[in-house]
OpenMM code with the backbone's topology and positions (N, CA, C; nanometers):
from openmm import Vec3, app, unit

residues = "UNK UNK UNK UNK UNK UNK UNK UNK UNK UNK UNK UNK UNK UNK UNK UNK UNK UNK UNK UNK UNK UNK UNK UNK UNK UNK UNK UNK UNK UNK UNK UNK UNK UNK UNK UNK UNK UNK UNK UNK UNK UNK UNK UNK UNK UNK UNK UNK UNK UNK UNK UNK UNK UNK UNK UNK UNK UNK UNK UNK UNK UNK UNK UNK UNK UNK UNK UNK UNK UNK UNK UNK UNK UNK UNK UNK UNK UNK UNK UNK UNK UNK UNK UNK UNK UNK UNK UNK UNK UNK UNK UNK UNK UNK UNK UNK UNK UNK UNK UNK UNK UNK UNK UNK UNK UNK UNK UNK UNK UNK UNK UNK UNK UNK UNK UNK UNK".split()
positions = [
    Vec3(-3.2190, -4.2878, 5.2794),
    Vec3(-3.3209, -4.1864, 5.2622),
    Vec3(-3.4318, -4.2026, 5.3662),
    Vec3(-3.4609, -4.2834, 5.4227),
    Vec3(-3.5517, -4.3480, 5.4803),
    Vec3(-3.5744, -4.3004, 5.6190),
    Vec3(-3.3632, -4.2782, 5.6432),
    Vec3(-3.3432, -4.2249, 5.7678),
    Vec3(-3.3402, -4.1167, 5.7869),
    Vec3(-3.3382, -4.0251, 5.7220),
    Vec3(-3.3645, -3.9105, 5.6736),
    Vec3(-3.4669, -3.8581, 5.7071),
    Vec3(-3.6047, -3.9106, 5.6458),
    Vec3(-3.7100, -3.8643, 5.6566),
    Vec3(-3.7485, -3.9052, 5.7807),
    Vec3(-3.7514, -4.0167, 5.8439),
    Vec3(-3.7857, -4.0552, 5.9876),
    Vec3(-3.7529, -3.9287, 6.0575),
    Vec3(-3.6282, -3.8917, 6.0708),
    Vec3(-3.5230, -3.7840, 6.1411),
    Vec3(-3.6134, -3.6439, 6.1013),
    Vec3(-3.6705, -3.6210, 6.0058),
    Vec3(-3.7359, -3.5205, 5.9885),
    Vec3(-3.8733, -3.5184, 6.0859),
    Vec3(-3.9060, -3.6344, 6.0427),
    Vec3(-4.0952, -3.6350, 6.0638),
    Vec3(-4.0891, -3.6666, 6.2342),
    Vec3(-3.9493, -3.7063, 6.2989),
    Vec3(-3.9708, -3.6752, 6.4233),
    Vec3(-3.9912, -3.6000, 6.5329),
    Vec3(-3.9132, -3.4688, 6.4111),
    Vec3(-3.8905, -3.3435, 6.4592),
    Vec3(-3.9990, -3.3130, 6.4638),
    Vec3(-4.0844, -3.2894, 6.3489),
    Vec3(-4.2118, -3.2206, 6.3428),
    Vec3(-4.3106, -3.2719, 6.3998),
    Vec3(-4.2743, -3.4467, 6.4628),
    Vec3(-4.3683, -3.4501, 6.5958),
    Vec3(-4.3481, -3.4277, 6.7078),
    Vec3(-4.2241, -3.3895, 6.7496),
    Vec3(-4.1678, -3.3444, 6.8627),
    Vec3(-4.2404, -3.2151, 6.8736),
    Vec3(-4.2109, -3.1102, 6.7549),
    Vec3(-4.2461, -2.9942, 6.7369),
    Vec3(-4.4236, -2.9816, 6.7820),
    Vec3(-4.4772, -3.0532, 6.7163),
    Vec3(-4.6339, -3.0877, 6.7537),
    Vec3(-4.6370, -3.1147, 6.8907),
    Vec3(-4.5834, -3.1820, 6.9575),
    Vec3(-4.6133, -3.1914, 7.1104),
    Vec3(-4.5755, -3.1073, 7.1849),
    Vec3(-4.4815, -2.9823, 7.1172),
    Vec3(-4.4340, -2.9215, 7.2299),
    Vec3(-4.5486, -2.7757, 7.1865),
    Vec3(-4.5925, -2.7909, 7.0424),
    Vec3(-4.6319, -2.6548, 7.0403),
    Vec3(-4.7733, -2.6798, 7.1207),
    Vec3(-4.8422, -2.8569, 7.1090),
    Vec3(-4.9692, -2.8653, 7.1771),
    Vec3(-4.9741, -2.8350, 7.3371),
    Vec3(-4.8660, -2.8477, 7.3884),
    Vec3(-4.8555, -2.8736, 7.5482),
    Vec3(-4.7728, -2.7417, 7.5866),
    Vec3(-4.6961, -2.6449, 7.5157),
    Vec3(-4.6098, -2.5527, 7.6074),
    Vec3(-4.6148, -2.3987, 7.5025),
    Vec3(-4.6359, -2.3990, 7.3693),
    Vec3(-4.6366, -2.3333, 7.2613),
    Vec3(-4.7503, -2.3161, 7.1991),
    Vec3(-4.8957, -2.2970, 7.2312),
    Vec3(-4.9984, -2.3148, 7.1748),
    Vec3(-5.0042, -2.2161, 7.0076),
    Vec3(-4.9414, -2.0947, 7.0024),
    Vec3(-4.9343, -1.9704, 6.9550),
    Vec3(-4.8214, -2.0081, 6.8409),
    Vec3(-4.7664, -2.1448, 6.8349),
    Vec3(-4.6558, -2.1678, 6.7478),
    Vec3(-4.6918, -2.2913, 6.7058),
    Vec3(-4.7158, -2.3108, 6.5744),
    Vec3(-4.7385, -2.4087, 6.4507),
    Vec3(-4.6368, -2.5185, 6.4932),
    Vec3(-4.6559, -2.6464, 6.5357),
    Vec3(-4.5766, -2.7507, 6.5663),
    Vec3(-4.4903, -2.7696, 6.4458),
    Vec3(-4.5228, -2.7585, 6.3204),
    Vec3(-4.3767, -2.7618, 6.1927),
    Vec3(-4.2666, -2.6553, 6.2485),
    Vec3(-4.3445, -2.5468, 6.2457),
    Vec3(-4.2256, -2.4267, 6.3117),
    Vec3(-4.1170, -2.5041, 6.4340),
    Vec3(-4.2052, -2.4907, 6.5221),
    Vec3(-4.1076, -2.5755, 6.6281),
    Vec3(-4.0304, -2.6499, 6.5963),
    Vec3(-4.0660, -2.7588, 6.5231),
    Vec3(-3.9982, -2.8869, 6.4817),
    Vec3(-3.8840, -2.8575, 6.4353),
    Vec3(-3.9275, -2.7153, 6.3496),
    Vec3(-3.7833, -2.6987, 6.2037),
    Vec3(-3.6959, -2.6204, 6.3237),
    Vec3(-3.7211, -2.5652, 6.4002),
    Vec3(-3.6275, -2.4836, 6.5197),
    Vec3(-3.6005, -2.6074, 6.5893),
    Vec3(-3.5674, -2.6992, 6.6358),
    Vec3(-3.5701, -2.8300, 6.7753),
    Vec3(-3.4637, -2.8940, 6.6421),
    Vec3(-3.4830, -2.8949, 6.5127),
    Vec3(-3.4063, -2.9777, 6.4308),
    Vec3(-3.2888, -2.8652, 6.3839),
    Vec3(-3.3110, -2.7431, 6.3503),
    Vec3(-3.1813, -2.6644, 6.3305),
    Vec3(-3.1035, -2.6622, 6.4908),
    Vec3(-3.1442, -2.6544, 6.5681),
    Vec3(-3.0515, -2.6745, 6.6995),
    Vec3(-3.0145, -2.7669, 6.7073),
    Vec3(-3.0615, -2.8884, 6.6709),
    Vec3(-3.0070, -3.0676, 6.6568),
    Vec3(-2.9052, -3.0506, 6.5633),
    Vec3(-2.8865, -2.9720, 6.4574),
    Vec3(-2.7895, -2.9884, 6.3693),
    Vec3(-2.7016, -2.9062, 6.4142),
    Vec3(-2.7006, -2.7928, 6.5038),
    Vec3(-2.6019, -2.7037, 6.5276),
    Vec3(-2.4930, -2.7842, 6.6170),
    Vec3(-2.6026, -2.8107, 6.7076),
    Vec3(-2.5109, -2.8769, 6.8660),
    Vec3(-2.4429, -3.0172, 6.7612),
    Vec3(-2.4747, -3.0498, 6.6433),
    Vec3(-2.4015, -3.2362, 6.6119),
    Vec3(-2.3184, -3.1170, 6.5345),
    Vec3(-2.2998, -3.0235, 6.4951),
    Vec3(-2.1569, -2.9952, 6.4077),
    Vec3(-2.2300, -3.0021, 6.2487),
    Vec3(-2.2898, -3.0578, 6.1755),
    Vec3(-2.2730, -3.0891, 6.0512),
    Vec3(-2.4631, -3.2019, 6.0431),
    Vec3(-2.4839, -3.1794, 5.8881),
    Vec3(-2.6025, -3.2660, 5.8624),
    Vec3(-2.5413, -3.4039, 5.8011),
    Vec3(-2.6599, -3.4696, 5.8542),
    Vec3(-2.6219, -3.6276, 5.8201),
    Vec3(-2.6278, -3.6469, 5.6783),
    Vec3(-2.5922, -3.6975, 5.6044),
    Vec3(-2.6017, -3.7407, 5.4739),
    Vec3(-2.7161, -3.7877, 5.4539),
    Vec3(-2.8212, -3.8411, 5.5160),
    Vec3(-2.9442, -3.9161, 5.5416),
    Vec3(-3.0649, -3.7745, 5.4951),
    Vec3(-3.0336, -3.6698, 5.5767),
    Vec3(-3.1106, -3.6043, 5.6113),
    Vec3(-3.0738, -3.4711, 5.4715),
    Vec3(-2.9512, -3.4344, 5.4503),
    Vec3(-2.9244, -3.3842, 5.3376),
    Vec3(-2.9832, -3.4250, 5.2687),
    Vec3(-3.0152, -3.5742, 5.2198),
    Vec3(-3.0817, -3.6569, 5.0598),
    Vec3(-3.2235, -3.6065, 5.1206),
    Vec3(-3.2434, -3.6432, 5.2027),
    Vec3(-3.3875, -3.5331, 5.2115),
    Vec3(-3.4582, -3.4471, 5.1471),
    Vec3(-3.3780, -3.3186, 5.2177),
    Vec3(-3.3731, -3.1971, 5.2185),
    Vec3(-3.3641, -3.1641, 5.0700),
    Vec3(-3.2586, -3.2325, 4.9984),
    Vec3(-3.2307, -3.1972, 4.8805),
    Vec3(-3.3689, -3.2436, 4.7949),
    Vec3(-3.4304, -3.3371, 4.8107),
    Vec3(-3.5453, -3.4207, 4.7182),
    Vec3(-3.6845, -3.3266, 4.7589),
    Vec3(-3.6863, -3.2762, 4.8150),
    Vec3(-3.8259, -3.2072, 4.8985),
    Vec3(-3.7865, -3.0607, 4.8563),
    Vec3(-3.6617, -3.0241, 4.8257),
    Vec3(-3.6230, -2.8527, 4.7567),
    Vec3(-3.6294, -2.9002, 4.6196),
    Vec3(-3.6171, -2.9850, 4.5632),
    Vec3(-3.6578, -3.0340, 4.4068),
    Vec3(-3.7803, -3.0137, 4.3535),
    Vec3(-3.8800, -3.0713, 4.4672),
    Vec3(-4.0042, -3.0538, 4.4287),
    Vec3(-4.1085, -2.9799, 4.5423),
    Vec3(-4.0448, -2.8743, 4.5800),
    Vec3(-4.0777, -2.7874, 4.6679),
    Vec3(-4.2403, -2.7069, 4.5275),
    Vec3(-4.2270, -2.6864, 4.4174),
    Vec3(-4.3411, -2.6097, 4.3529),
    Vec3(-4.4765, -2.6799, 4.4190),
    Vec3(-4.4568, -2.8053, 4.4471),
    Vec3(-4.5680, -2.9155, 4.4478),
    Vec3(-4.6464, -2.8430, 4.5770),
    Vec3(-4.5792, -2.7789, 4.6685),
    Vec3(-4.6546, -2.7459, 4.8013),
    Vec3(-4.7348, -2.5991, 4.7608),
    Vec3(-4.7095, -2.5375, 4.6440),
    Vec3(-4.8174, -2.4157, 4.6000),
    Vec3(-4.9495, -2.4661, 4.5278),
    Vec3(-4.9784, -2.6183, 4.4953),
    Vec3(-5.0593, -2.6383, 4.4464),
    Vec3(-5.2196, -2.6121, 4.5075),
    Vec3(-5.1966, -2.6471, 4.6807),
    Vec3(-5.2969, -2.6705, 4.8003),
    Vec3(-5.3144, -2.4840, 4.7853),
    Vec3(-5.2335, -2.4240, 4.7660),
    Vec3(-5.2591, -2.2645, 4.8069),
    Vec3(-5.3155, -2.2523, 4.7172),
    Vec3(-5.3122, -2.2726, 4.5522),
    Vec3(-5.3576, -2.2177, 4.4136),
    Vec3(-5.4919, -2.2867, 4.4409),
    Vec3(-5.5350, -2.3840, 4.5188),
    Vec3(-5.6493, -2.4277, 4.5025),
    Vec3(-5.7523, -2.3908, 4.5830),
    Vec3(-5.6819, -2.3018, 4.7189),
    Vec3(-5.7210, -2.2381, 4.8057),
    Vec3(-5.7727, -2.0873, 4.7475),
    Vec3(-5.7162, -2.0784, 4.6462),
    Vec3(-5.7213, -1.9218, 4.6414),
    Vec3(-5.8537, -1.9226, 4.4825),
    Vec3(-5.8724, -2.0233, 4.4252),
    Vec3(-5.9386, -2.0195, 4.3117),
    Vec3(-6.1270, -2.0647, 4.4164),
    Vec3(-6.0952, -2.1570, 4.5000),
    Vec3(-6.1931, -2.2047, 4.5880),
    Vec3(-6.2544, -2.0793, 4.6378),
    Vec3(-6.1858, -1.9677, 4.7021),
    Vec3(-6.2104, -1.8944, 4.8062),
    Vec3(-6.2227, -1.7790, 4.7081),
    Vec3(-6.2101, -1.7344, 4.5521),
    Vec3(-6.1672, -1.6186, 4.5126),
    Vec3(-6.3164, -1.5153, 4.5663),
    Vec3(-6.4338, -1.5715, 4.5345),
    Vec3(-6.5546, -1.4449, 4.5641),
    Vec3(-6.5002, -1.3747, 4.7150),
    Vec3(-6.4426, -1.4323, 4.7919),
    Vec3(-6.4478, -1.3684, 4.9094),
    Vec3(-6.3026, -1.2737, 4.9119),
    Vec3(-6.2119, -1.3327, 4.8402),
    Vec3(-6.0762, -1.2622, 4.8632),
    Vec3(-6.1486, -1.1523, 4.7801),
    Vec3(-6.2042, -1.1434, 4.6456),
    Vec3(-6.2340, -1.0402, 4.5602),
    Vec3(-6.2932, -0.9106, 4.6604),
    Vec3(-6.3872, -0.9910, 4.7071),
    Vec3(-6.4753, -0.8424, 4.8165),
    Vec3(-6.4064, -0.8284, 4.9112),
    Vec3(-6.2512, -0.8461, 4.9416),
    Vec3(-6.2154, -0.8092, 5.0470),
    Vec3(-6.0481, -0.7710, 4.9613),
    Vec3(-6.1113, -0.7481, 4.8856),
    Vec3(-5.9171, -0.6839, 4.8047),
    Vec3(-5.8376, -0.6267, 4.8206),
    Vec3(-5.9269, -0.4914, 4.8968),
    Vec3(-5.8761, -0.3953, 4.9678),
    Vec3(-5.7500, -0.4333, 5.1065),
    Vec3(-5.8308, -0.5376, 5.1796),
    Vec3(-5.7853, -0.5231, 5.2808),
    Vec3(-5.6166, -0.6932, 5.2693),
    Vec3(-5.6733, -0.7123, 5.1420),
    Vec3(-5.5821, -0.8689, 5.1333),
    Vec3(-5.4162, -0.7520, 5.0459),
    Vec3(-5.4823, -0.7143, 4.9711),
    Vec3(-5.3499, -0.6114, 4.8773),
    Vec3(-5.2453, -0.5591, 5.0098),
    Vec3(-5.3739, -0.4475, 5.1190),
    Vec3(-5.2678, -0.4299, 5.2149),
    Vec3(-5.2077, -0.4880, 5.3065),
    Vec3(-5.2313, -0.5948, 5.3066),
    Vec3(-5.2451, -0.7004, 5.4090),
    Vec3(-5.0652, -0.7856, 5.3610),
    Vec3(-5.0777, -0.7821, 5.1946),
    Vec3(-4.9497, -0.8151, 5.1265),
    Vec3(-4.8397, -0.7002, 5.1415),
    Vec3(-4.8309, -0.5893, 5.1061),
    Vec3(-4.8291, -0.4648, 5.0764),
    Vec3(-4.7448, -0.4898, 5.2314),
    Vec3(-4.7911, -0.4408, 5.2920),
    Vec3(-4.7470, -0.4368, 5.4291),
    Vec3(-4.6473, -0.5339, 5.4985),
    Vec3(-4.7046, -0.6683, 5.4319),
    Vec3(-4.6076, -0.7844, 5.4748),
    Vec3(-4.4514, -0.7658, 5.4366),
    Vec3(-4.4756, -0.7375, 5.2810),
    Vec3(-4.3716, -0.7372, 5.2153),
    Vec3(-4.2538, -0.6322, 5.2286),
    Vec3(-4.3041, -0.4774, 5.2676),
    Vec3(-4.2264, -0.4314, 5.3258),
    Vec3(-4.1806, -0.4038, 5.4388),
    Vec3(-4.2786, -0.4896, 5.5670),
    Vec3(-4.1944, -0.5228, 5.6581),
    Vec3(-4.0422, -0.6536, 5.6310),
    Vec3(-4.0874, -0.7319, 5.5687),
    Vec3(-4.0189, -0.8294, 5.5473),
    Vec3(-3.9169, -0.7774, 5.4639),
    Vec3(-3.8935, -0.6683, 5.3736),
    Vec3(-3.7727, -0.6144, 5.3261),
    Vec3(-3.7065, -0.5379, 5.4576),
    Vec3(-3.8063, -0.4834, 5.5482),
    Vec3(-3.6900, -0.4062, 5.6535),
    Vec3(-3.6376, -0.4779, 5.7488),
    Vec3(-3.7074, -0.5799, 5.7693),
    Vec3(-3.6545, -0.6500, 5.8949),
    Vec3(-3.5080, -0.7066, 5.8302),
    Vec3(-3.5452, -0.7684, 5.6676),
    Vec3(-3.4053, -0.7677, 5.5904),
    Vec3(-3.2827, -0.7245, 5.6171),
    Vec3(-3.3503, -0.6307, 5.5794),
    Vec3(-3.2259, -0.5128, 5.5478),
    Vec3(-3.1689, -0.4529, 5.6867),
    Vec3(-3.2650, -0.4542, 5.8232),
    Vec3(-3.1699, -0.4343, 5.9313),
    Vec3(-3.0925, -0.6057, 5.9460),
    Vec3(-3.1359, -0.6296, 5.9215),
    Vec3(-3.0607, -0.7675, 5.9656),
    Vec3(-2.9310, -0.7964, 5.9145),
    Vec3(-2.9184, -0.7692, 5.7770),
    Vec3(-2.7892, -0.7542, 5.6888),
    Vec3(-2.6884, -0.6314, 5.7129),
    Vec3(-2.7549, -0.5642, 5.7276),
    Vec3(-2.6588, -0.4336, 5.8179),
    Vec3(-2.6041, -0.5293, 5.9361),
    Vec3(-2.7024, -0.5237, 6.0464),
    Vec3(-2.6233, -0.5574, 6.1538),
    Vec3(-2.5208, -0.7119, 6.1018),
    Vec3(-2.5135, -0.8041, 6.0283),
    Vec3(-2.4118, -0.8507, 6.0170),
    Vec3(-2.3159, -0.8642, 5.9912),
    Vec3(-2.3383, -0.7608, 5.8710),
    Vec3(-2.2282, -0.6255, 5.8140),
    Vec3(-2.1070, -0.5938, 5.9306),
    Vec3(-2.1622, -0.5193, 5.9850),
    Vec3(-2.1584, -0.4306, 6.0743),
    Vec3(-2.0127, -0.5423, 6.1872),
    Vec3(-2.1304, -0.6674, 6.2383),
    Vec3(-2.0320, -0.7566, 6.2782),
    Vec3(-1.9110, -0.7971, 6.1972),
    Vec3(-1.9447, -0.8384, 6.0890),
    Vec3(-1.8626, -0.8921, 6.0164),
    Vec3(-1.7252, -0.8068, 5.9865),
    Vec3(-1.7846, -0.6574, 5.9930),
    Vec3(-1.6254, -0.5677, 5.9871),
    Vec3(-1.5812, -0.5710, 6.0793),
    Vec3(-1.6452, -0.5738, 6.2030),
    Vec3(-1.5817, -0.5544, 6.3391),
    Vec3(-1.4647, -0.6748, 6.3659),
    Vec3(-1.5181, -0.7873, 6.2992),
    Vec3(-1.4182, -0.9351, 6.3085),
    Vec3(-1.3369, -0.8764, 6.2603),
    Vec3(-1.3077, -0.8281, 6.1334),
    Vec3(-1.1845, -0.8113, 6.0379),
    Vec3(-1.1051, -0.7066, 6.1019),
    Vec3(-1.1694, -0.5976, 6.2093),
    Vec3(-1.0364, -0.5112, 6.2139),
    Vec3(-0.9849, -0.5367, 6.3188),
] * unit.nanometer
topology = app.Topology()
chain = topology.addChain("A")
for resn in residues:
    res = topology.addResidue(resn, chain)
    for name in ("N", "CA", "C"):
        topology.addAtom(name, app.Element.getBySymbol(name[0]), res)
């Protein structure tokens, strides 16, 4: 497990140095988790190390909404006077994030029949 997490937390300092020095506009976790899904593509398969991970951190994945719930009870006078613009701000997210979806599943669709005929 140990190796696992090392293998993780390297990424996300890799990711940190590249977003500080070449990526300013991209969150060094982001990077990291992209530099580590290409590490797993090019090896074929995840290590067993890094699976026990992955799996223990999606177990207790609720634990990372706690910092937001505390963010949002801290901050509520200001989200309140600005409701308007936070609702559309969701509103908007959310149905971009269903269309970008939904073209995305088409077009694999789309591939995916093309394989079969």
């Amino acid at each position: 497990m140990i190796a696992g997490l090392v293998q993780i937390l390297l990424f996300q300092g890799i990711g940190e140095i590249v977003a500080k020095f070449f990526l300013p506009l991209i969150p060094g976790p982001v990077v990291g988790l992209v530099l580590l899904l290409a590490w797993l593509l090019l090896r074929g398969a995840v290590p067993e190390s890094v699976d026990l991970v992955a799996g223990a951190f999606s177990q207790h994945l609720g634990l990372l909404f706690v910092p937001a719930a505390v963010g949002v009870v801290m901050f509520w006078p200001n989200i309140k006077s600005h409701a308007v613009a936070v609702v559309a701000a969701l509103v908007v997210s959310v149905v971009a994030t269903m269309a970008v979806t939904a073209l995305v599943l088409r077009l694999l669709a789309r591939d995916r029949q093309e394989a079969q005929e």
